[in-house]
KEKE-3310 file (N, C-alpha, C; in steps of 0.2 Angstrom, whole numbers, plus 5000, padded with zeros to 4 digits):
npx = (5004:5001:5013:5008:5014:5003:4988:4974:4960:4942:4926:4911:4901:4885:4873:4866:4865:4868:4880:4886:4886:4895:4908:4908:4912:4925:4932:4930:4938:4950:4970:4976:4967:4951:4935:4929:4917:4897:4889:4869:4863:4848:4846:4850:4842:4824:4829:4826:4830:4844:4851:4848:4854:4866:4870:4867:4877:4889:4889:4889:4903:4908:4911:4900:4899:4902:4897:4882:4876:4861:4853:4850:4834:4829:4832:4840:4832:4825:4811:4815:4820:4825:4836:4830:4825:4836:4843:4834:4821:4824:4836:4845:4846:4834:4837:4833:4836:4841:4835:4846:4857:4860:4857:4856:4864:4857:4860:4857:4866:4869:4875:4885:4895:4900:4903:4915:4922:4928:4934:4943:4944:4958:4964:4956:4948:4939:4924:4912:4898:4887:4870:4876:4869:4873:4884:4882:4872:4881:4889:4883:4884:4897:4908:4921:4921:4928:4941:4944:4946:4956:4958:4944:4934:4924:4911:4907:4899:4900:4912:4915:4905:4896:4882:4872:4861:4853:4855:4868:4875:4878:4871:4872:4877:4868:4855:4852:4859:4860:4866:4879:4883:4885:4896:4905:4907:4913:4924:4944:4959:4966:4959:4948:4943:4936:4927:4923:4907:4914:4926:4922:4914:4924:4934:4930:4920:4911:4914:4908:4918:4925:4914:4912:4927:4923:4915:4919:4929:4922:4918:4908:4909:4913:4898:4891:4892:4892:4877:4869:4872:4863:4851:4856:4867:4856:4850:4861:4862:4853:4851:4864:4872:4884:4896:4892:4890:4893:4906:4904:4905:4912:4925:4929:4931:4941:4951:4952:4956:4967:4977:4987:4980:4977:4977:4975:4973:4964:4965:4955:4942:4926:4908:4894:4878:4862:4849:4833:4835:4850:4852:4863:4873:4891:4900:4913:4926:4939:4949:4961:4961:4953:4943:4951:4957:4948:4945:4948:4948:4947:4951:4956:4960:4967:4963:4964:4971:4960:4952:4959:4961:4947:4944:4952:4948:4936:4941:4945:4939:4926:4927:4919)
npy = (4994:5012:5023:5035:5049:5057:5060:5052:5062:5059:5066:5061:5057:5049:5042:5030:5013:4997:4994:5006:5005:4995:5001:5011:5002:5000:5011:5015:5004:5006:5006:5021:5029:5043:5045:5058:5064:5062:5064:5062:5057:5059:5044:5030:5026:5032:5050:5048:5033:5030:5038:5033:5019:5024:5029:5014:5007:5012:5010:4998:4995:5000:5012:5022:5036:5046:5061:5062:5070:5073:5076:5080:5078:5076:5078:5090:5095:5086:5072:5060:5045:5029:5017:5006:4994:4987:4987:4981:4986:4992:4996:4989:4974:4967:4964:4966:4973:4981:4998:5009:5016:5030:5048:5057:5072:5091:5099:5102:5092:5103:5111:5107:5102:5115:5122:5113:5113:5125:5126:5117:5111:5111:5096:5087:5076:5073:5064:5052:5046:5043:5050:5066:5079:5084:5090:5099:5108:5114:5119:5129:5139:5140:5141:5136:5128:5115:5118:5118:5107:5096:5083:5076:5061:5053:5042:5040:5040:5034:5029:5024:5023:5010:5006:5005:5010:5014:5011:5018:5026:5028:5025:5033:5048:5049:5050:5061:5070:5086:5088:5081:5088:5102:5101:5096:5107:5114:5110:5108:5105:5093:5094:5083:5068:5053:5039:5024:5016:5007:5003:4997:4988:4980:4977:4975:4966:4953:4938:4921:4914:4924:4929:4918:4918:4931:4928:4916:4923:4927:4937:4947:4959:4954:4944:4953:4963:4954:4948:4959:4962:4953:4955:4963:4953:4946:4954:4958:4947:4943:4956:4964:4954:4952:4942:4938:4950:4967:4977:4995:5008:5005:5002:5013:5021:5011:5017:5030:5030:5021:5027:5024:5008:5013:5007:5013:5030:5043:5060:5074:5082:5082:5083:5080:5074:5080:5081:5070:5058:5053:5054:5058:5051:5050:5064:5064:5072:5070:5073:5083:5098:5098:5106:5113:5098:5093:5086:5069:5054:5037:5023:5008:4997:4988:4975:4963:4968:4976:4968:4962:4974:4977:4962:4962:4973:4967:4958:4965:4967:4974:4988:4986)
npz = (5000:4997:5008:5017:5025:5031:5040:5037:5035:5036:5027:5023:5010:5007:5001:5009:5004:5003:4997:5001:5013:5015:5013:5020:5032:5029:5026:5042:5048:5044:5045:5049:5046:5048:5052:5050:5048:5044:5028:5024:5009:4997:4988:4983:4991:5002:5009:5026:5028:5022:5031:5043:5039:5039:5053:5059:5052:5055:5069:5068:5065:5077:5077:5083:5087:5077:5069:5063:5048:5041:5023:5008:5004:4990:4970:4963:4953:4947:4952:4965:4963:4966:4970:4974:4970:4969:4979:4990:4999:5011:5009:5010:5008:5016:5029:5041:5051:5068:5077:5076:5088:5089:5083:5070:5068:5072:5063:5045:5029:5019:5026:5036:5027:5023:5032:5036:5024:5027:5039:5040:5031:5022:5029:5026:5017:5006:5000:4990:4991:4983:4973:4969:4976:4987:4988:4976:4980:4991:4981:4976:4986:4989:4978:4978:4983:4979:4981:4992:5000:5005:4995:4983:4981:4972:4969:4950:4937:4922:4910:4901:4894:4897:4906:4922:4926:4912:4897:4896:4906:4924:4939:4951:4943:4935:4941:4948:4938:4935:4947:4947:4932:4942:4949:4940:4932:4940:4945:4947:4941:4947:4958:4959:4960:4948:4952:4941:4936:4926:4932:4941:4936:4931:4942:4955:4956:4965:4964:4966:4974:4977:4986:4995:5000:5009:5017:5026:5031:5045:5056:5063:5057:5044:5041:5040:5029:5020:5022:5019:5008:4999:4992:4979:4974:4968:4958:4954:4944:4936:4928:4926:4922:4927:4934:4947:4961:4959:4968:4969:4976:4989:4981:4977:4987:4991:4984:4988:5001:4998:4985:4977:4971:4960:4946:4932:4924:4919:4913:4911:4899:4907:4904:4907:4903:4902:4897:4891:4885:4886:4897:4912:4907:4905:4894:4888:4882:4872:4861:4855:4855:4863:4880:4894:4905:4918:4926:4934:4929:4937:4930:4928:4942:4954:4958:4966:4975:4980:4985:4996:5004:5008:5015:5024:5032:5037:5046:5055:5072:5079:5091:5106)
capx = (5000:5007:5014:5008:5012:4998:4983:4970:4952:4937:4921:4908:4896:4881:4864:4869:4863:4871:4886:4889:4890:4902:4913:4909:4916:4931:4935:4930:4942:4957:4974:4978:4960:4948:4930:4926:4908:4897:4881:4867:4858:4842:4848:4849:4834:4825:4833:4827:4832:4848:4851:4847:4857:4873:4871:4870:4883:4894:4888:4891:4909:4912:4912:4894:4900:4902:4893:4879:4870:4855:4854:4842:4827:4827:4838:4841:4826:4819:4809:4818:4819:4827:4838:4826:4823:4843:4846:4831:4815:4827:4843:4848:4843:4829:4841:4830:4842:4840:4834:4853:4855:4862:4853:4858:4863:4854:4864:4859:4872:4873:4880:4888:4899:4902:4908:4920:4926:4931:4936:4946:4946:4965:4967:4949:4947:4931:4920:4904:4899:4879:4869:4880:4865:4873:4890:4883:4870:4884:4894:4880:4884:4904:4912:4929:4925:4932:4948:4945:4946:4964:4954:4939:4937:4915:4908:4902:4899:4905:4919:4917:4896:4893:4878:4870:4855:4854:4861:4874:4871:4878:4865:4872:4876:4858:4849:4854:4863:4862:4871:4886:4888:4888:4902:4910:4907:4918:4931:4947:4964:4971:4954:4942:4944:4928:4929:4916:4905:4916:4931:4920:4912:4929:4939:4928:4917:4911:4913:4905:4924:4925:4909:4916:4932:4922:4909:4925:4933:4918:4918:4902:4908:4912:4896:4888:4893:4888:4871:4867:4873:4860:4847:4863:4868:4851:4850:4867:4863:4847:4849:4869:4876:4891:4898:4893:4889:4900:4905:4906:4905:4919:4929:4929:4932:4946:4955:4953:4961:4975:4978:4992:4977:4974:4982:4974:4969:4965:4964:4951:4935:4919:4902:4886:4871:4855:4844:4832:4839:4855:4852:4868:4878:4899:4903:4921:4931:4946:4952:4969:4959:4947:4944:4957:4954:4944:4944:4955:4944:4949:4949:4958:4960:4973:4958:4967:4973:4955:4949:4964:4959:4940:4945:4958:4945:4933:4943:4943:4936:4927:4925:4911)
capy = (5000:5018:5026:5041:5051:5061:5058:5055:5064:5058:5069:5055:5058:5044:5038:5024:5007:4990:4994:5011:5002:4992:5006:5016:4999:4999:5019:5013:4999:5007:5010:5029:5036:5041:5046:5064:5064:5058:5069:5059:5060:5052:5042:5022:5024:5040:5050:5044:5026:5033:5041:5025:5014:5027:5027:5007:5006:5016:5007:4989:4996:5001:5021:5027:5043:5047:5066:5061:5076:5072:5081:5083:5074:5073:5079:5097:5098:5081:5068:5055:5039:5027:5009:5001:4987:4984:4985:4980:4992:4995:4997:4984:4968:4965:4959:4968:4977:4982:5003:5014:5019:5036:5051:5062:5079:5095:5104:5101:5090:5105:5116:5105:5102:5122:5123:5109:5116:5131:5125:5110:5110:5106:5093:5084:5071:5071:5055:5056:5036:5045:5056:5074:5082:5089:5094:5101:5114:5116:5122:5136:5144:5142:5140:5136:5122:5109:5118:5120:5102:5089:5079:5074:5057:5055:5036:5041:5039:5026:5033:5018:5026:5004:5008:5000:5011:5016:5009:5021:5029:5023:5028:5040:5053:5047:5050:5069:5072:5092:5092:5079:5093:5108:5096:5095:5113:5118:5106:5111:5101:5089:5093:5079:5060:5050:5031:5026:5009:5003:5000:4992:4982:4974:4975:4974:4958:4950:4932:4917:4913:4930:4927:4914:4920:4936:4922:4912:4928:4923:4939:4951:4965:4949:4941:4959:4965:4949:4947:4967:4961:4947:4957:4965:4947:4943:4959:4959:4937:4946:4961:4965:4947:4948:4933:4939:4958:4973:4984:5002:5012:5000:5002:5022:5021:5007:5021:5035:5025:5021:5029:5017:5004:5015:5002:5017:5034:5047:5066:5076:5087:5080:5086:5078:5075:5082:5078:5063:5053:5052:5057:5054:5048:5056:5067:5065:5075:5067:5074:5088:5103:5099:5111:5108:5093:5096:5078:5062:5047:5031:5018:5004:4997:4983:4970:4957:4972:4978:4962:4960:4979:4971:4956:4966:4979:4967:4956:4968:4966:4981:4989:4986)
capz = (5000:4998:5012:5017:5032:5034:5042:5033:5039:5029:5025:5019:5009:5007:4998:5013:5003:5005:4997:5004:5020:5014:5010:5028:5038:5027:5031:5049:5052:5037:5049:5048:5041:5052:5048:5054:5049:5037:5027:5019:5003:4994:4981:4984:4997:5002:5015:5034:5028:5020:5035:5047:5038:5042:5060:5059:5050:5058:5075:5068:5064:5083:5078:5083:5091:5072:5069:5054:5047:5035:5019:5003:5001:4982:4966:4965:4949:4947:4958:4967:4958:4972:4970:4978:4966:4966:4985:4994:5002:5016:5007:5017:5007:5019:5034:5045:5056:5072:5075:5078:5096:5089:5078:5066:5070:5070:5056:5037:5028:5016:5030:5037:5021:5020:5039:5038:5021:5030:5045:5043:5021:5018:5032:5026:5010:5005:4997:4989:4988:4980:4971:4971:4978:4995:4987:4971:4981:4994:4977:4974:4991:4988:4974:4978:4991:4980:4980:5001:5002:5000:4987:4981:4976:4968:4966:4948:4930:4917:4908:4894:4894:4900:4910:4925:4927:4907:4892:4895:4913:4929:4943:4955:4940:4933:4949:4949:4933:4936:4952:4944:4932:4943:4951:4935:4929:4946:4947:4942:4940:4954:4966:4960:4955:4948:4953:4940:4935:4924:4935:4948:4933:4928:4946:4961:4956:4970:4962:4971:4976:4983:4993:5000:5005:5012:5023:5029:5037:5052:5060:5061:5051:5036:5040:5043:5023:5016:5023:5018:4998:4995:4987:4975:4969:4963:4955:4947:4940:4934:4926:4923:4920:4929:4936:4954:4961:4963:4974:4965:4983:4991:4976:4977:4995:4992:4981:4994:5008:4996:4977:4975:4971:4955:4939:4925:4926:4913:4914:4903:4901:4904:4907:4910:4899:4904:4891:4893:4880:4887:4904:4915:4901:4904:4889:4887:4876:4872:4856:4857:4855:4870:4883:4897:4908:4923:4934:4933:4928:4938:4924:4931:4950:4957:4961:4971:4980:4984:4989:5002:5010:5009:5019:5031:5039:5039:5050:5064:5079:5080:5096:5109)
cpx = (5004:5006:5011:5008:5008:4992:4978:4961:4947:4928:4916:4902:4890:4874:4864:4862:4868:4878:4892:4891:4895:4910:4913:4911:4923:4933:4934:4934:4948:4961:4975:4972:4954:4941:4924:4918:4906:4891:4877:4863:4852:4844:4846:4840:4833:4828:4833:4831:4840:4852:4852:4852:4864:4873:4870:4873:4888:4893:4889:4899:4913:4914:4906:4895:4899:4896:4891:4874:4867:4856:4848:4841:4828:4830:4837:4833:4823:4817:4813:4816:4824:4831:4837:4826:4830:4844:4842:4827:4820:4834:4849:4849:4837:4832:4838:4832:4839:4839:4843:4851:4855:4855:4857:4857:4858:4855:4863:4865:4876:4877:4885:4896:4902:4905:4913:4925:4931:4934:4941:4949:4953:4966:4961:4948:4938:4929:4915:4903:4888:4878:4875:4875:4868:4878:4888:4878:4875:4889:4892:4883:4891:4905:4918:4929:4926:4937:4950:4946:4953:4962:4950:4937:4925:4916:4905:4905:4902:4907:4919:4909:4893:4889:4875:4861:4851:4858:4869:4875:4872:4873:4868:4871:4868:4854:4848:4860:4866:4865:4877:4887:4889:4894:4907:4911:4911:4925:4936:4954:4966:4966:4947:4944:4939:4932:4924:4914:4910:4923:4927:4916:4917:4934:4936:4920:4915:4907:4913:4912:4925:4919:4912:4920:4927:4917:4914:4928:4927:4916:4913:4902:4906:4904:4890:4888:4891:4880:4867:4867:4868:4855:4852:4865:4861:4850:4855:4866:4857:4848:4857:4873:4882:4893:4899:4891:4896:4897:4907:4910:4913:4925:4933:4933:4941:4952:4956:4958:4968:4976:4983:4989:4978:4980:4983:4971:4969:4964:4960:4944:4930:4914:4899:4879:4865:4850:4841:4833:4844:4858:4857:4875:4886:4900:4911:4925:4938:4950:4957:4967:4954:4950:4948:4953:4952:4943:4948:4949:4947:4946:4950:4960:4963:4966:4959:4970:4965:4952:4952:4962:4952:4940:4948:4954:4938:4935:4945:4940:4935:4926:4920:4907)
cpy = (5006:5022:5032:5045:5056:5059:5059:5053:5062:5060:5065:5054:5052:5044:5032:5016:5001:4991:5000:5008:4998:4998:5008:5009:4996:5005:5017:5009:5001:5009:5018:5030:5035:5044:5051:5066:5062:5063:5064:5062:5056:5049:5035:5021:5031:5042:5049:5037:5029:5035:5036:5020:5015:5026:5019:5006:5007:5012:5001:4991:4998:5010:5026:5033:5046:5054:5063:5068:5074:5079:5083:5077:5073:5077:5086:5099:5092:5078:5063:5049:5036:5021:5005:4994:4984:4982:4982:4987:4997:4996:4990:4976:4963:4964:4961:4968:4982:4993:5004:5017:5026:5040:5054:5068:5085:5098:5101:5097:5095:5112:5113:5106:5111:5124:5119:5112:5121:5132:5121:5109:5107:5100:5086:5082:5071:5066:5054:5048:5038:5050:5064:5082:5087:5094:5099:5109:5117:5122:5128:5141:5146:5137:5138:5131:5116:5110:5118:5114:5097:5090:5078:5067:5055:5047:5038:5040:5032:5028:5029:5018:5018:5005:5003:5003:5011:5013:5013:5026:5026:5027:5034:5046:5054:5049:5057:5071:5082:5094:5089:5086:5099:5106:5098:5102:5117:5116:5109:5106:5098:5091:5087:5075:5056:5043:5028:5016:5006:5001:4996:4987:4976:4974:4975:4969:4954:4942:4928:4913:4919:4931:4923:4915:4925:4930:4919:4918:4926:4931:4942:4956:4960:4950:4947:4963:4958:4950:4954:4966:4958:4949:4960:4959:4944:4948:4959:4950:4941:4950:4964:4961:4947:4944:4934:4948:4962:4976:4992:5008:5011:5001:5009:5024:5019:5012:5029:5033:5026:5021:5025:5009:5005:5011:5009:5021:5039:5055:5070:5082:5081:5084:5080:5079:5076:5080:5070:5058:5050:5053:5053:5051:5054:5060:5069:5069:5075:5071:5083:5094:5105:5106:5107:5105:5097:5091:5074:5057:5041:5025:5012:5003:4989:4981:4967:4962:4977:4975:4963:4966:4978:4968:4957:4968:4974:4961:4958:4968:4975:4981:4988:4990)
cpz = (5000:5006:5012:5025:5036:5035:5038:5036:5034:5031:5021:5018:5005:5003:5004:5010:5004:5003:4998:5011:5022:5015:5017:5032:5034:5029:5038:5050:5049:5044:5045:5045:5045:5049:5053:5055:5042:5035:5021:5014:5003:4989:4979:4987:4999:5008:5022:5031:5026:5028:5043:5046:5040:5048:5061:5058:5055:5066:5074:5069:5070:5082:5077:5085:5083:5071:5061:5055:5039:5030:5015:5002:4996:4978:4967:4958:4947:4955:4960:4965:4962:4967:4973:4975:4966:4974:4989:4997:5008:5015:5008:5016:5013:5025:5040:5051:5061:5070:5079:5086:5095:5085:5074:5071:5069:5063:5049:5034:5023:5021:5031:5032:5022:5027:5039:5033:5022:5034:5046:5036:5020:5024:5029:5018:5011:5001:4995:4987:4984:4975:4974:4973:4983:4993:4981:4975:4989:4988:4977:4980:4991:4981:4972:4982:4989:4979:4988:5003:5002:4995:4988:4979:4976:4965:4960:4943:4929:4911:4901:4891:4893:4906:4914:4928:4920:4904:4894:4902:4921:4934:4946:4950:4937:4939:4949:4945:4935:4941:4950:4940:4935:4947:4945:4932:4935:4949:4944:4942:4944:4960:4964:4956:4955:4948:4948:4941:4932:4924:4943:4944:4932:4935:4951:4960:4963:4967:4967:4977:4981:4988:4998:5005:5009:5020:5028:5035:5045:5055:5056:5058:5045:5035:5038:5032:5018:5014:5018:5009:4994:4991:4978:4971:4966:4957:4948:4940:4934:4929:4921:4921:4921:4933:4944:4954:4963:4966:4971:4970:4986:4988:4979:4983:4995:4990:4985:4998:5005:4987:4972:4972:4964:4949:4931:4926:4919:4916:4909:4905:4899:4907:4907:4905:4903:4901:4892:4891:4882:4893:4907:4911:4904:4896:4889:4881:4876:4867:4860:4858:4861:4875:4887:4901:4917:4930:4930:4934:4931:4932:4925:4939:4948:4961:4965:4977:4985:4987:4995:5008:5012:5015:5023:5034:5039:5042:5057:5067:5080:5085:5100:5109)
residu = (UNK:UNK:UNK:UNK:UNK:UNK:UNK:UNK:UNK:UNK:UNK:UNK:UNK:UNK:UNK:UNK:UNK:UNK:UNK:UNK:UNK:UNK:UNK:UNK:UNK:UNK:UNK:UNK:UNK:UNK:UNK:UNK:UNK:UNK:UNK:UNK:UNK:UNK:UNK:UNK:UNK:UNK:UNK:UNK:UNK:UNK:UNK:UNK:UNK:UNK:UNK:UNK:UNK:UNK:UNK:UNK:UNK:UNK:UNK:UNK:UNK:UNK:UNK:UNK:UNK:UNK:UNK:UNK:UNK:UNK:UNK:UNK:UNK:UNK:UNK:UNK:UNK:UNK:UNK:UNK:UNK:UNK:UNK:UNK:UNK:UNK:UNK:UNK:UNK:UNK:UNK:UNK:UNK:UNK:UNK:UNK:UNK:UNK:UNK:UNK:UNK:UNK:UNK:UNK:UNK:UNK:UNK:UNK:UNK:UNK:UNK:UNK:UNK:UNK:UNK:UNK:UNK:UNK:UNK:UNK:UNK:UNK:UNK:UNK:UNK:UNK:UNK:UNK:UNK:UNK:UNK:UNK:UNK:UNK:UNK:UNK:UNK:UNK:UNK:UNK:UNK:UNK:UNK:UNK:UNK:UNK:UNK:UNK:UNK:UNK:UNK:UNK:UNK:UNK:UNK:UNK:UNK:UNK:UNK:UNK:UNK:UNK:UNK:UNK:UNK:UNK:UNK:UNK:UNK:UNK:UNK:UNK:UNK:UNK:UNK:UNK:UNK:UNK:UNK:UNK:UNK:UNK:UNK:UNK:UNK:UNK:UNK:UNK:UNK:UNK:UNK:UNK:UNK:UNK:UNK:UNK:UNK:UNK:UNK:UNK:UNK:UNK:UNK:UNK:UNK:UNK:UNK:UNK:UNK:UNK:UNK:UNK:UNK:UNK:UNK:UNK:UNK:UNK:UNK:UNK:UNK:UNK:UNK:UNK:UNK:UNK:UNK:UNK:UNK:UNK:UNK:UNK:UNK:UNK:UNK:UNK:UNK:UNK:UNK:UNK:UNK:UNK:UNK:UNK:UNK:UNK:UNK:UNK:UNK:UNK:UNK:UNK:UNK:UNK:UNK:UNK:UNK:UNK:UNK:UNK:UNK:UNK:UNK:UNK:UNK:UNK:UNK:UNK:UNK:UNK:UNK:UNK:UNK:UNK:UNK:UNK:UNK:UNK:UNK:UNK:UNK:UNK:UNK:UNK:UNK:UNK:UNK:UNK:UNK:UNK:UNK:UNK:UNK:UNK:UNK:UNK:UNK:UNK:UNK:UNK:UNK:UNK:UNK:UNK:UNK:UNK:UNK:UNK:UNK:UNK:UNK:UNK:UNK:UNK:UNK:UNK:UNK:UNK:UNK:UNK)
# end
């Protein structure tokens, strides 16, 4: 893994479905990264459940004290269109999980966002594992706060336009296209990296050999990220034909933790299609004349490498 010897604080922002919470008890048990707060959206499931499934989460992982602040209800101009039929009614694939001892905070998660920015900005990674709802009307009020930030890294798009909600459309950017591109429209060189579908469709697989191994490990974070998947593997056998479900969220997360994961990455301009036809699609412009490049596209990911940080935090024992 790459060293690095500064701490690393993480701002984590959520739709919290079953595979988000994969992701938040790998930032939970990662050595060196700890997980400042988290702010949810509505995207996977609407925002109380979204919002519930972070405080479980976060409580299975042994770090309920964790400040959650809820966010928006629904895209910034359409209606909320859920991943309910992907995840399960409860995000949860039904596991019917106990209520969270903790609550959400008082404070909006788009405040939130705009005071840590300010506050804390260069020492604080931020992570967007959802819809870009909180970040993109946090941009309206500052303009600058994805440069106030380390880095950026955004669960989003499909960079090869191999769609999982749309022919061509991965869901988060499709759920609230117009807040991906006021993201895109504000990002500027070395402050934001997209983790998209189509490096969690060819490296974070979770083939029936990698269930396995994941079930073997025995402890109750393992057995805890399993059970939360089962609606997702019917889904992906059904609908996306690959040899087992991925983890896209997890993925994103895994390259956060450590960028040393990253096998391919490209630099470039994209937008954001709006349009209903094309809704969410990446508009890449690659050719020599493009405008200049605005995000760095994670393309490729060290797989056997993601497993292994997979399999490490959820073999910790988390705290009582």
């Amino acid at each position: 893994m790459t060293v690095d010897t500064v701490p690393l604080r993480l701002v984590i922002d959520t739709d919290t479905g079953s595979d988000d919470a994969v992701a938040l008890l790998m930032a939970a048990r990662a050595p060196g990264a700890t997980i400042e707060a988290v702010t949810t959206v509505a995207g996977n499931v609407p925002l109380p459940l979204a919002t519930r499934n972070a405080l479980i989460t976060l409580e299975v992982a042994g770090i309920g004290g964790v400040p959650v602040h809820a966010g928006c209800e629904q895209p910034l101009l359409r209606p909320l269109e859920t991943a309910q039929h992907v995840h399960g009614a409860d995000g949860m694939s039904g596991a019917n999980l106990p209520d969270p001892a903790g609550a959400p905070t008082g404070e909006h998660a788009v405040d939130g966002l705009l005071r840590l920015a300010h506050e804390r900005g260069p020492e604080l990674t931020l992570v967007t594992l959802g819809p870009m709802t909180n970040l993109a009307a946090a941009l309206v009020h500052d303009r600058r706060l994805l440069r106030r930030f380390r880095h950026t890294y955004c669960m989003a798009g499909a960079a090869d336009a191999h769609g999982n909600i749309t022919a061509t459309a991965e869901y988060n950017v499709w759920a609230d296209p117009e807040a991906a591109a006021i993201v895109c429209d504000a990002a500027t060189p070395g402050t934001v990296t997209w983790i998209g579908w189509d490096a969690s469709r060819h490296d974070a697989v979770m083939t029936p050999g990698r269930q396995r191994r994941l079930r073997e490990v025995g402890t109750p974070l393992a057995l805890f990220a399993d059970r939360i998947n089962r609606a997702v593997d019917t889904w992906a056998t059904e609908v996306t034909g690959l040899p087992g479900y991925d983890l896209p969220d997890p993925l994103a997360m895994a390259v956060a933790l450590d960028p040393g994961l990253i096998r391919h990455a490209e630099t470039a301009h994209v937008r954001v299609a709006t349009g209903d036809e094309a809704r969410g699609q990446l508009l890449i412009d690659r050719r020599r004349g493009a405008t200049g490049a605005n995000l760095t596209l994670v393309r490729r990911v060290d797989s056997d490498g993601f497993e292994g940080m997979l399999l490490a935090a959820c073999r910790a024992i988390a705290p009582a």
